[in-house]
C-alpha positions, 0 to 999 in steps of 0.5 A, a space after each residue: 500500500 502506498 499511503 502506508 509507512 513512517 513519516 520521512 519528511 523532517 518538515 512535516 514531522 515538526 509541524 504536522 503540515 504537508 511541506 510542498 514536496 510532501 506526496 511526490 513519492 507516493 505520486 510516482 509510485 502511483 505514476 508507474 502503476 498508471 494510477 492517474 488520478 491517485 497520483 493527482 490526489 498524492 500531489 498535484 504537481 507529481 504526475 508533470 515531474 514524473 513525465 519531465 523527469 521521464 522526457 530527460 531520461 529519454 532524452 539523454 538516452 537519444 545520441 548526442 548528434 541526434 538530439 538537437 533535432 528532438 530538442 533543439 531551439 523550439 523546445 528550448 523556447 517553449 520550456 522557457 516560456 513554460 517552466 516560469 508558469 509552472 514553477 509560479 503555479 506550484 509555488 502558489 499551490 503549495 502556499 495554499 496547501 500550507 495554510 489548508 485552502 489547498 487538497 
């Protein structure tokens, strides 16, 4: 079972609140079962570092000469635009889960 065993989080441990990496585990776990929407529910923001962590891996997996063809400037400039969004997004979410508007 996922949701069971002892509590690794120092954060959590010495104020019983959620820190904003509490759930990440649990989400990947869920992730390599393809358990959509647990992994939501253990953390939001799990299931989208689990498919970047996953795109890098693959991506270090492709030779070096073919690699700007799969990330080249576009992917470059669409990260970019992209990773400022979703840091903002989970920085927010993770200030409302602290103080109990957030799931």
């Amino acid at each position: 079972m996922v949701h069971s065993g002892p509590i690794i989080c120092i954060f959590r441990r010495w104020t019983d609140l959620n820190c904003p990496g509490c759930g990440l585990t649990r989400a990947f776990v869920h992730m390599g079962h393809l358990q959509w929407s647990q992994a939501f529910d253990a953390h939001l923001f799990g299931p989208f570092l689990f498919a970047i962590l996953t795109a890098c891996v693959l991506l270090s997996l492709i030779p070096q000469n073919h690699r700007r063809l799969v990330a080249g400037p576009q992917a470059r400039m669409l990260w970019s635009a992209v990773e400022p969004a979703l840091l903002a997004s989970w920085l927010v979410w993770a200030v409302l889960r602290l103080v109990g508007l957030g799931a």
